[in-house]
PDB file as gemmi writes it, atoms N, CA and C in Angstrom:
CRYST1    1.000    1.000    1.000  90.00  90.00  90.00 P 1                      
ATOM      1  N   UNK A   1     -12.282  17.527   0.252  1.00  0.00           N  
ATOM      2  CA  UNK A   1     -12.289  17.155  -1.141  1.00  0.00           C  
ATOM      3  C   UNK A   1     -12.200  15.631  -1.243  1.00  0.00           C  
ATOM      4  N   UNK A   2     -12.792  14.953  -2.111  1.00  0.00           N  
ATOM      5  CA  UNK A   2     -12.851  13.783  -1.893  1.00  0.00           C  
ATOM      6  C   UNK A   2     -12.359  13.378  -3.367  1.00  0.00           C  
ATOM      7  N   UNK A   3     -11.461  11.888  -3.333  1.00  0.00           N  
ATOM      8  CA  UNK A   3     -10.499  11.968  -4.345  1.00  0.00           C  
ATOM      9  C   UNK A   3     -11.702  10.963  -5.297  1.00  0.00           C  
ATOM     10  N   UNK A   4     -11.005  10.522  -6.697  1.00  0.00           N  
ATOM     11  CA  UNK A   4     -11.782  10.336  -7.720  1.00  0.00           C  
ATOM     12  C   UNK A   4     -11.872   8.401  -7.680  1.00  0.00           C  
ATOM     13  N   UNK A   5     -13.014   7.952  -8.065  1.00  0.00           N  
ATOM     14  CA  UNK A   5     -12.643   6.791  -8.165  1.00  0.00           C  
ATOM     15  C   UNK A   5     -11.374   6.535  -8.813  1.00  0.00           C  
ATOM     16  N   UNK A   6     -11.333   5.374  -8.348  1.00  0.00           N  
ATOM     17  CA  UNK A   6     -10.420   4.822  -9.092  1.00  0.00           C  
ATOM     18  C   UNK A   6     -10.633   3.715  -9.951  1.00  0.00           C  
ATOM     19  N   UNK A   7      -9.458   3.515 -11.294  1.00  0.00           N  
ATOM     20  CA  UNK A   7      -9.955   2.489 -12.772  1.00  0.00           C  
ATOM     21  C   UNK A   7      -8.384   1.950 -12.171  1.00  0.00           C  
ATOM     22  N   UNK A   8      -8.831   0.867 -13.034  1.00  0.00           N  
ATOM     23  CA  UNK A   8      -7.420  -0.152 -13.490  1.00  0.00           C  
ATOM     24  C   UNK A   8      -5.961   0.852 -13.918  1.00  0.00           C  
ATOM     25  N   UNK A   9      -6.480   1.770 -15.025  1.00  0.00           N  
ATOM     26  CA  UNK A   9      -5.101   2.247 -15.294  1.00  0.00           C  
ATOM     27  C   UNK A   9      -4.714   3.540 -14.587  1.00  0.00           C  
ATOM     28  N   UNK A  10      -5.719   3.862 -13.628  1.00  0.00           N  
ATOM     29  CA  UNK A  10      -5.114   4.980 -13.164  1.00  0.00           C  
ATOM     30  C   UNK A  10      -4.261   4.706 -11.555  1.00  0.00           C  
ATOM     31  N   UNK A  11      -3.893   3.399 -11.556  1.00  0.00           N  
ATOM     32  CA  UNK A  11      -3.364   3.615  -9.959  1.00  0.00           C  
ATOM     33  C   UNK A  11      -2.262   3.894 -10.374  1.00  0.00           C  
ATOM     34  N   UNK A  12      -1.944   4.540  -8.945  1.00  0.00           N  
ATOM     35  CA  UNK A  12      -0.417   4.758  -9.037  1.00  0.00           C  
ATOM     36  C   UNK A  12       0.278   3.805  -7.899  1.00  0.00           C  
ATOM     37  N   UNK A  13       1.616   3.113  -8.010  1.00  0.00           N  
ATOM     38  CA  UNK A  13       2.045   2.360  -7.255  1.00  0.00           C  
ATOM     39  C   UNK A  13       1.989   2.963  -5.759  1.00  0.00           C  
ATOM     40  N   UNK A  14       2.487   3.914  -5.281  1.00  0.00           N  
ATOM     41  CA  UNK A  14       2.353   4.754  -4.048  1.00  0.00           C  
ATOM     42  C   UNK A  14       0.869   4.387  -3.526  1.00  0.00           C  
ATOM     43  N   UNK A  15      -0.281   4.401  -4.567  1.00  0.00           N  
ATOM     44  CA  UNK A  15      -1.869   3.623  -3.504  1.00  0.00           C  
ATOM     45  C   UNK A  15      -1.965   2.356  -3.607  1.00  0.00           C  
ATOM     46  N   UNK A  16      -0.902   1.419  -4.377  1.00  0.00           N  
ATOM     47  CA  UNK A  16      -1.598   0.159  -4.292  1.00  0.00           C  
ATOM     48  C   UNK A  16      -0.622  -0.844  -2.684  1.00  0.00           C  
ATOM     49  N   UNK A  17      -1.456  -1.194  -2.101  1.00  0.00           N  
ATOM     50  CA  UNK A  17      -0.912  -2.211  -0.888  1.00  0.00           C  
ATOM     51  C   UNK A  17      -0.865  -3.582  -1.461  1.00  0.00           C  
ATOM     52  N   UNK A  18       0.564  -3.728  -1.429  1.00  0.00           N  
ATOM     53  CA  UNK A  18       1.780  -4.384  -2.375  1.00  0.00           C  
ATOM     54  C   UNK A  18       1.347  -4.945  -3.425  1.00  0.00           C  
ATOM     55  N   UNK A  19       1.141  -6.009  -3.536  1.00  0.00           N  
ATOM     56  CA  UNK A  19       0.536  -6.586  -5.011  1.00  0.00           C  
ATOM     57  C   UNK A  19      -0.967  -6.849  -4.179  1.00  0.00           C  
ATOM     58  N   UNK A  20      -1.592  -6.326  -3.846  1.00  0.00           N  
ATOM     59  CA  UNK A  20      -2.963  -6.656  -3.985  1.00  0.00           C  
ATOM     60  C   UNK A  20      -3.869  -5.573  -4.910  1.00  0.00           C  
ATOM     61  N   UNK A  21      -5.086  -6.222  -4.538  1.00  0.00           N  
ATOM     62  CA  UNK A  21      -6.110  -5.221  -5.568  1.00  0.00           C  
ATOM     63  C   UNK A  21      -6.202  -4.205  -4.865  1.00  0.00           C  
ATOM     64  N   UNK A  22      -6.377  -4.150  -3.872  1.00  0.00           N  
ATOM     65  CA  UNK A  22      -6.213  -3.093  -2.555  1.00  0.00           C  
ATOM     66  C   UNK A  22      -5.424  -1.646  -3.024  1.00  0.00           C  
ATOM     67  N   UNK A  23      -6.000  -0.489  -3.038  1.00  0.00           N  
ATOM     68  CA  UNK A  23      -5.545   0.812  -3.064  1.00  0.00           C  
ATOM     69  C   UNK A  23      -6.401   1.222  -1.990  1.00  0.00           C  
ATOM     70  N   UNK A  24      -5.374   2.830  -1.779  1.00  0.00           N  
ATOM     71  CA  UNK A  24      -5.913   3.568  -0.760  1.00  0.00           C  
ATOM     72  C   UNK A  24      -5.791   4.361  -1.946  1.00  0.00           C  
ATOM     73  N   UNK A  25      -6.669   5.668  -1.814  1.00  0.00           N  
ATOM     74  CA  UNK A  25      -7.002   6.727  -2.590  1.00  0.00           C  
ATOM     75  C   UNK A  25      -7.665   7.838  -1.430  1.00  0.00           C  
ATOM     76  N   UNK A  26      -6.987   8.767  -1.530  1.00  0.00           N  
ATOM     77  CA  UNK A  26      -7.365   9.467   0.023  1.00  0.00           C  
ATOM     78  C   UNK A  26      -7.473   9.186   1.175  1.00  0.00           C  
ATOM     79  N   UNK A  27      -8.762   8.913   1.874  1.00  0.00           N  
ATOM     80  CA  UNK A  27      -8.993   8.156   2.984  1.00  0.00           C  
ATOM     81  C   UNK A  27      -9.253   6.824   2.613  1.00  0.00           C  
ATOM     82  N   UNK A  28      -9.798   6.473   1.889  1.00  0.00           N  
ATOM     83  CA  UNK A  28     -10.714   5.465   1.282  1.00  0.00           C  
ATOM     84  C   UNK A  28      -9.682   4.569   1.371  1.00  0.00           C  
ATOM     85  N   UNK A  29     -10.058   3.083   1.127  1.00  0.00           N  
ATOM     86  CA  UNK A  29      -9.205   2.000   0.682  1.00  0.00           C  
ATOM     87  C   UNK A  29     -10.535   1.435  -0.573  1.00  0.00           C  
ATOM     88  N   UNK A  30      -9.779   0.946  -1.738  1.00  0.00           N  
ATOM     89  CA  UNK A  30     -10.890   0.548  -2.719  1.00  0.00           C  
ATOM     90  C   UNK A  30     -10.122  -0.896  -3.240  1.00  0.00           C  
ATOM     91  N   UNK A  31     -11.319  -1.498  -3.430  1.00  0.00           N  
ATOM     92  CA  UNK A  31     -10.882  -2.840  -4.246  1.00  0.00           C  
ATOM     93  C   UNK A  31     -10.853  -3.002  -5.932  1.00  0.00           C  
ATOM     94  N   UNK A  32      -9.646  -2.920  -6.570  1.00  0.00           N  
ATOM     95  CA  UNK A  32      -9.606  -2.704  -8.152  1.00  0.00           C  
ATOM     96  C   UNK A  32      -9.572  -3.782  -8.868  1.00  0.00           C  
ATOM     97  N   UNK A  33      -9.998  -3.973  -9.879  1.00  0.00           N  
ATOM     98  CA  UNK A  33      -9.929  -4.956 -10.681  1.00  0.00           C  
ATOM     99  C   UNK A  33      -9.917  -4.672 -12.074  1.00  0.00           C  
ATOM    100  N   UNK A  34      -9.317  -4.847 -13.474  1.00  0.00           N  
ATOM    101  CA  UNK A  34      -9.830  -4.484 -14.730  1.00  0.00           C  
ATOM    102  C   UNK A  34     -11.639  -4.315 -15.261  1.00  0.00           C  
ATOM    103  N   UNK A  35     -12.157  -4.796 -14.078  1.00  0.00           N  
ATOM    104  CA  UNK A  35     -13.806  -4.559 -14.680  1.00  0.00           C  
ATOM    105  C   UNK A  35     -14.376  -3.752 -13.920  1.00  0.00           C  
ATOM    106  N   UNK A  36     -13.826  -2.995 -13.023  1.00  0.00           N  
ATOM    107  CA  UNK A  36     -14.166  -1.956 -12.085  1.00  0.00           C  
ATOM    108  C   UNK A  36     -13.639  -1.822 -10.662  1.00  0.00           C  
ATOM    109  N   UNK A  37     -14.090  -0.741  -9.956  1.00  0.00           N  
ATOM    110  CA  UNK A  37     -13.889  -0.518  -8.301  1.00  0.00           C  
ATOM    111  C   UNK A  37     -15.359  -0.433  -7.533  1.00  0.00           C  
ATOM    112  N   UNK A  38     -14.835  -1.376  -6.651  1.00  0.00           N  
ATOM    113  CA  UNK A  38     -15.401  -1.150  -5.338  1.00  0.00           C  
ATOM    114  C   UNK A  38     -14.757  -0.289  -4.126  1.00  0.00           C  
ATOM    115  N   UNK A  39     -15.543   0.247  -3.184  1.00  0.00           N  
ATOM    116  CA  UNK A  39     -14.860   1.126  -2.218  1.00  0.00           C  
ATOM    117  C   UNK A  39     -15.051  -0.357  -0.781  1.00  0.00           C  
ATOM    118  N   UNK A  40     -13.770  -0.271  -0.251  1.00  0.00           N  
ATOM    119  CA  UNK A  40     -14.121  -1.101   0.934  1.00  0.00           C  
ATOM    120  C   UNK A  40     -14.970  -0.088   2.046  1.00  0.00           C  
ATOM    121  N   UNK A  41     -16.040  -1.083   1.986  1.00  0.00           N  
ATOM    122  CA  UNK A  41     -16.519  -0.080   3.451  1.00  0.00           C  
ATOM    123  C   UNK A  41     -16.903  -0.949   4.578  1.00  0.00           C  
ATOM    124  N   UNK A  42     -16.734  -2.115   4.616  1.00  0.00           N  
ATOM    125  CA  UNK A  42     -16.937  -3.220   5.946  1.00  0.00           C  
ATOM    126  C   UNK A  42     -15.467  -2.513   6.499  1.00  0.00           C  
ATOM    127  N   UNK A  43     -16.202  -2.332   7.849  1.00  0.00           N  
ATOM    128  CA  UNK A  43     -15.345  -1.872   8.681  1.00  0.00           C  
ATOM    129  C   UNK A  43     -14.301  -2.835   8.892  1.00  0.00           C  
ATOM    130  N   UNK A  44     -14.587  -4.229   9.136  1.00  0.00           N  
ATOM    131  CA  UNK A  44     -13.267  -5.376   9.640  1.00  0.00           C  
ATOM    132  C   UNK A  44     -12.414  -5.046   8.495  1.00  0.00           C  
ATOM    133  N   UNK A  45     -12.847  -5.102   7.534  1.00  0.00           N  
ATOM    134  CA  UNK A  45     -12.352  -5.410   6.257  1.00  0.00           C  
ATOM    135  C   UNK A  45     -11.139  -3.905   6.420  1.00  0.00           C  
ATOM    136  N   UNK A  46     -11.695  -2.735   6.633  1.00  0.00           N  
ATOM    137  CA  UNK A  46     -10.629  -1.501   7.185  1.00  0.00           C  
ATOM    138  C   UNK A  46      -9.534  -1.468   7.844  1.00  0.00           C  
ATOM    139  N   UNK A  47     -10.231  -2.110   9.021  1.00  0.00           N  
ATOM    140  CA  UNK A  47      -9.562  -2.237   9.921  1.00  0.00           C  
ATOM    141  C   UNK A  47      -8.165  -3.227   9.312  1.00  0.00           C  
ATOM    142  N   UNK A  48      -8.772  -4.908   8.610  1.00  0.00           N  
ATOM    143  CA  UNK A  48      -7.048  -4.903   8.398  1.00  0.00           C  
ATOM    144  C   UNK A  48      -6.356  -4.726   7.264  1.00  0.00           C  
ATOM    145  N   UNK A  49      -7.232  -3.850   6.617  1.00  0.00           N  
ATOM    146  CA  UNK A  49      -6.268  -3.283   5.611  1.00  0.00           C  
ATOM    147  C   UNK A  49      -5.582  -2.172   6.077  1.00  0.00           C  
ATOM    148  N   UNK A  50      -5.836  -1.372   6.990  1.00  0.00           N  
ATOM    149  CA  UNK A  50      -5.118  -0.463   8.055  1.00  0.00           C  
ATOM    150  C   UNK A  50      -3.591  -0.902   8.330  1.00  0.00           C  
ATOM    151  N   UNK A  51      -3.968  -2.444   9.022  1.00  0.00           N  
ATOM    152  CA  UNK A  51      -2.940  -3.063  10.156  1.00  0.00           C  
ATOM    153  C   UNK A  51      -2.212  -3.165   9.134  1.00  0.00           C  
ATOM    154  N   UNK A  52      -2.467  -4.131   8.103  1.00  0.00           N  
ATOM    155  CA  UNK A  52      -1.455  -4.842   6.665  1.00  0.00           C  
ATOM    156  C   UNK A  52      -0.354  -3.449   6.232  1.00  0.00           C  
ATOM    157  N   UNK A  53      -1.286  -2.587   6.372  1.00  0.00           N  
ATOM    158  CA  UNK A  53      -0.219  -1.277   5.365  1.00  0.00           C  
ATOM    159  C   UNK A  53       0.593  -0.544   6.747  1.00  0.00           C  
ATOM    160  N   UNK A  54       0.289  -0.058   7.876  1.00  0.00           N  
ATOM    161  CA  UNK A  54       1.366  -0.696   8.799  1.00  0.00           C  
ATOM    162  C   UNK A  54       1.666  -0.986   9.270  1.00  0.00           C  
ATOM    163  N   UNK A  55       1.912  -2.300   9.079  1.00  0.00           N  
ATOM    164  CA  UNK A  55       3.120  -3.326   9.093  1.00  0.00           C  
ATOM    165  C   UNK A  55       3.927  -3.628   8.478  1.00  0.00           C  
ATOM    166  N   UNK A  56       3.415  -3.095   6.853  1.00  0.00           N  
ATOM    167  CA  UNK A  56       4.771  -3.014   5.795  1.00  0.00           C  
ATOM    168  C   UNK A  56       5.194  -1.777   5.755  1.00  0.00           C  
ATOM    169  N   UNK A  57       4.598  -0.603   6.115  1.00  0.00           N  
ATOM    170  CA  UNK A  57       5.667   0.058   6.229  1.00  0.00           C  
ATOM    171  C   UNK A  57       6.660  -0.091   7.246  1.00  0.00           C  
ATOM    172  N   UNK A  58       6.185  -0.319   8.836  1.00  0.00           N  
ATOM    173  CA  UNK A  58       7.223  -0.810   9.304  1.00  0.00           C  
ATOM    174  C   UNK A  58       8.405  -1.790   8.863  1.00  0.00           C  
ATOM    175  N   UNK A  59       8.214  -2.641   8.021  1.00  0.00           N  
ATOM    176  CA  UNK A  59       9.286  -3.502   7.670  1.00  0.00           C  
ATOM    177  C   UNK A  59       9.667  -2.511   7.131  1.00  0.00           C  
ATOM    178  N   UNK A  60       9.249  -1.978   6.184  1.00  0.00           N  
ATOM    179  CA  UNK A  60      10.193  -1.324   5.139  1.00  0.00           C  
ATOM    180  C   UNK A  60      11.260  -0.093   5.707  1.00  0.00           C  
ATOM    181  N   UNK A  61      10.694   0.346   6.662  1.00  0.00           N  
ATOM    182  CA  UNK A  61      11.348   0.968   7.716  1.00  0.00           C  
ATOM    183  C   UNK A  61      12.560   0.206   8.007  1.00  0.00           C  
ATOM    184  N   UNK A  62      12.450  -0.723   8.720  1.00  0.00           N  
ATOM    185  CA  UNK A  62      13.237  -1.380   8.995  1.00  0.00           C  
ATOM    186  C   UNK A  62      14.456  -2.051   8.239  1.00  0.00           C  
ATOM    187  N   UNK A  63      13.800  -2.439   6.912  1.00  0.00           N  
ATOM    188  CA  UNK A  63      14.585  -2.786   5.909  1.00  0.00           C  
ATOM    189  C   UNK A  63      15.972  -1.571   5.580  1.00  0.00           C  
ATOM    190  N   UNK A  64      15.223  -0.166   5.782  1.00  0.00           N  
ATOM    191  CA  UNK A  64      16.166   0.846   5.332  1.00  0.00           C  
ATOM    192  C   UNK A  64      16.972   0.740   6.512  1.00  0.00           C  
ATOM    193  N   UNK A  65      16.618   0.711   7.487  1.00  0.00           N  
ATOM    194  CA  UNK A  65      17.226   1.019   8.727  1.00  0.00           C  
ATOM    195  C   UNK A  65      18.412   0.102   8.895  1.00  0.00           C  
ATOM    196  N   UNK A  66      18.159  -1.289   8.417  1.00  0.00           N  
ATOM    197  CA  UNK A  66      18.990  -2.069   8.670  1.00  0.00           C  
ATOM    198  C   UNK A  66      20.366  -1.986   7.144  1.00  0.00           C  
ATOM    199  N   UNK A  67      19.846  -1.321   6.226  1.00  0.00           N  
ATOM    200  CA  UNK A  67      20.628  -0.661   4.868  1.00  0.00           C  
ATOM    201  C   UNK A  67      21.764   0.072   4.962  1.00  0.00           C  
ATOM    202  N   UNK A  68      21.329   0.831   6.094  1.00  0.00           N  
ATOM    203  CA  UNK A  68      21.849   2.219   6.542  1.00  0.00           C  
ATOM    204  C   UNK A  68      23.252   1.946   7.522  1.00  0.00           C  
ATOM    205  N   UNK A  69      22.719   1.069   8.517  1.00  0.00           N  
ATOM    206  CA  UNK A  69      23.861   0.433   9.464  1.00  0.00           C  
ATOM    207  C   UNK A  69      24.189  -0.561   8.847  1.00  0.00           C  
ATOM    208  N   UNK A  70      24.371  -1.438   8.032  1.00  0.00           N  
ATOM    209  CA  UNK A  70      25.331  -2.445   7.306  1.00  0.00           C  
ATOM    210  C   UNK A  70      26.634  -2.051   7.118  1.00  0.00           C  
ATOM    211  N   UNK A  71      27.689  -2.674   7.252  1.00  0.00           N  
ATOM    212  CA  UNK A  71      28.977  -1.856   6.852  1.00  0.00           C  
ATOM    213  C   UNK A  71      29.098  -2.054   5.585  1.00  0.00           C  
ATOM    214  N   UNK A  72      29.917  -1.611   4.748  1.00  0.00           N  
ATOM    215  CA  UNK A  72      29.953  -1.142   3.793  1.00  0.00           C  
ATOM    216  C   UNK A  72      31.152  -2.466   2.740  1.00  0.00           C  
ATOM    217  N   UNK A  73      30.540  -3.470   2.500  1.00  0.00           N  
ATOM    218  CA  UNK A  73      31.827  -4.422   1.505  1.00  0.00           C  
ATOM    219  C   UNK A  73      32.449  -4.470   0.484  1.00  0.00           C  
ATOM    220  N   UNK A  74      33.489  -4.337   0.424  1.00  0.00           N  
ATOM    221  CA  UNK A  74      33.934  -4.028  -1.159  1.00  0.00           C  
ATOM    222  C   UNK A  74      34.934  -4.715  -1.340  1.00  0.00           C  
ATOM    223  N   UNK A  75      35.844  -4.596  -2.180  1.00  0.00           N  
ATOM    224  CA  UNK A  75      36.772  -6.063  -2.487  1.00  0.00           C  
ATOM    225  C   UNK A  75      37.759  -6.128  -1.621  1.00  0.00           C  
ATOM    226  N   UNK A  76      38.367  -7.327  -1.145  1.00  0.00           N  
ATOM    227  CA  UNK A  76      38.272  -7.635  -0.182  1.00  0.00           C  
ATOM    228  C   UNK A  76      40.197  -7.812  -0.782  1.00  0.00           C  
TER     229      UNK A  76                                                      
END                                                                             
C-alpha cells in the first residue's frame, strides 16, 4: 500500500526530520513546502536523509538514556 502524498497541513510531527522540509511518509522521504511536494528520489539525496534520521534518533536515544541514569536532585 503506498501512503498518500503529502500537503503542508497534513504532516504529522512523527514524519517530519526535525525542522526540515524533509518528511518520511512510508518508505518515501518527500520534500514539503506550502506550494507543494516533491518525492526525494536522487538516491545521494536518500541516502543522507537515511544517515541524518539515524543519527538523531540515536542522540535522542541517548539523550533518554542519559535522563534515566541522572540521579535524581531535589532540595538540597
Amino acid at each position: 500500500m503506498t501512503c498518500p502524498e503529502p500537503t503542508w497541513a497534513s504532516i504529522r510531527s512523527s514524519e517530519q526530520l526535525a525542522d526540515t522540509p524533509a518528511i518520511r511518509r512510508g518508505e518515501r522521504w518527500w520534500l514539503v513546502a506550502p506550494s507543494g511536494a516533491v518525492p526525494a528520489d536522487d538516491p545521494a539525496l536518500v541516502h543522507e536523509l537515511d544517515a541524518l534520521a539515524a543519527d538523531l534518533d540515536a542522540a535522542n536515544r541517548a539523550v533518554t538514556q542519559l535522563a534515566r541514569d541522572e540521579p535524581r536532585q531535589g532540595p538540597g
